[in-house]
N, C-alpha and C positions, 0 to 999 in steps of 0.2 A: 751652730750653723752647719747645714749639712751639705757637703760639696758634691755635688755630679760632674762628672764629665762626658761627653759624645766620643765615640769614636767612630767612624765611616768606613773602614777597610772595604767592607765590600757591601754598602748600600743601607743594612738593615741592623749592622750591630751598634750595640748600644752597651757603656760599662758605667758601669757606679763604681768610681772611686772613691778609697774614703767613705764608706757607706758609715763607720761607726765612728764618724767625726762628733756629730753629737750626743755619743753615747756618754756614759760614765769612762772614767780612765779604766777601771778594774774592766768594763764590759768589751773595751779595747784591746785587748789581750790576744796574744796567739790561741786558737785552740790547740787544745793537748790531745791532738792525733794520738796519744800512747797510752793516755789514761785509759782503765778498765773500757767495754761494752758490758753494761749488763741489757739483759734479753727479756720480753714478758711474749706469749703469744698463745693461742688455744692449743695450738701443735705442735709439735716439734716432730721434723724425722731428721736421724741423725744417717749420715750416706759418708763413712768413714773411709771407706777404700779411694771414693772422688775427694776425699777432702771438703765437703761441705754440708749445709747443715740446712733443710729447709721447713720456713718458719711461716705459717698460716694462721689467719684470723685475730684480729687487732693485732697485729705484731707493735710494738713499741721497742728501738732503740734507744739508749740512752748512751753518752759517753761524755763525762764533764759538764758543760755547758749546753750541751745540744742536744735537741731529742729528732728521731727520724721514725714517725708512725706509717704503717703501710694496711695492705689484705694480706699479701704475702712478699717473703723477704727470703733469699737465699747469700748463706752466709759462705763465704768461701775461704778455707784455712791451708798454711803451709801445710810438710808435713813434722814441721816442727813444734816442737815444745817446752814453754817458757813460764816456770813455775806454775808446773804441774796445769796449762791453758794451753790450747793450741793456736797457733800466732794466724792472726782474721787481718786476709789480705783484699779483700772486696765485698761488699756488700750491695746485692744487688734486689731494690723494692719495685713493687708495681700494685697496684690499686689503690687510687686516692693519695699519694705518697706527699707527706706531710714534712718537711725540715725546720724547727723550733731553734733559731739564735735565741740570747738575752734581748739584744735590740733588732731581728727580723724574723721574717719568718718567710718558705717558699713553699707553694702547692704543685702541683704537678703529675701526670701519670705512673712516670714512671721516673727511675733513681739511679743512680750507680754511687757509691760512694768507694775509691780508692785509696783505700789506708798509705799504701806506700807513696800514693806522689800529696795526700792530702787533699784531693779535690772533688767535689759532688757535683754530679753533672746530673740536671734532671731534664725531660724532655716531654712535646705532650700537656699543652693549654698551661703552661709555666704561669703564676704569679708568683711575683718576689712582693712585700712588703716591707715597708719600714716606715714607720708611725704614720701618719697620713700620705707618708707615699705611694704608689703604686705603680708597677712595671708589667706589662703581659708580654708573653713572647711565645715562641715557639721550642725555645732549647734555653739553658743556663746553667752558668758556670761556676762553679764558686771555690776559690781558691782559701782554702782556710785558714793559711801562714801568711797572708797579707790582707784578705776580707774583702779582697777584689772579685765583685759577680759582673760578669760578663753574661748578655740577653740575648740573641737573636729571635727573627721570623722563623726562621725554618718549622715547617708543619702544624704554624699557628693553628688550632681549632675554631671554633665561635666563643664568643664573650663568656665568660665567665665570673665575670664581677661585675657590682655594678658601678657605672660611671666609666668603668672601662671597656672599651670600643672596638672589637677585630677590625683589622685593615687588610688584610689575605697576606699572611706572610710577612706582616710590619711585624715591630714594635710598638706598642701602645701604652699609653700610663697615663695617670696624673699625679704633677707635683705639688705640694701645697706651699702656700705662701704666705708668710707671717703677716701679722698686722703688723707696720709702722706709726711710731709717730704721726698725729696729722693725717688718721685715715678714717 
């Protein structure tokens, strides 16, 4: 059974709590923010002196259980170094930007992904899904050491799925709902 909650702060947010209540136990799990990044991408230019690294044409992240595919992805490093790697403290996507859970998945324009607080922020005709659910928004938050995504209106676009409905600046989605007994 999978638990939502509302929350109203300020008119149009909306959280999914508990988003991986019906997942697998194993799929439950903290992400491992430390585990390796490995990188696929047509380009790579490395910009050593700024500390980052930027990555063009199907770029694909990976890291443990999650994948983040983008157009282009700029990777941004300490100027430290951790067995013979240099330590990747943000990563920032933009075109078509793709994030792959085991049990969800979010669309979006564009991405921030925060290694140091663990949170992916994407923004820019947002879809979140999770098995027949679906959420649209304008902005989303997703907190990786608790699994809590947090949705707003803000800069909603037009529809981009189907069944799902722009409201200028809502929240929109559909939830589904099992069959019972006797139906």
């Amino acid at each position: 059974m999978t638990r939502w909650s509302a929350l109203l702060p300020l008119g149009f947010t909306f959280a999914l709590t508990t988003l991986c209540a019906s997942a697998p136990a194993a799929a439950q799990s903290r992400h491992d923010s430390s585990a390796p990044i490995d990188f696929a991408s047509d380009h790579i230019e490395i910009q050593d002196k700024a500390n980052r690294a930027l990555l063009a044409g199907n770029v694909r992240i990976t890291q443990a259980e999650m994948s983040l595919t983008a157009a282009r992805m700029t990777v941004t490093y300490t100027g430290g170094i951790t067995d013979g790697s240099p330590q990747v403290s943000r990563l920032d996507a933009s075109g078509g930007v793709t994030v792959t859970r085991p049990d969800q998945s979010a669309r979006g324009n564009y991405a921030v992904y925060d290694l140091n607080r663990h949170v992916i922020t994407m923004i820019g005709a947002v879809i979140l899904r999770q098995g027949a659910n679906t959420v649209q928004g304008g902005r989303l938050s997703i907190n990786l050491d608790t699994g809590r995504a947090t949705i707003d209106g803000s800069g909603v676009g037009g529809s981009t799925a189907p069944g799902v409905q722009n409201q200028g600046g809502r929240v929109t989605g559909r939830f589904s709902v099992p069959k019972r007994d006797g139906q």
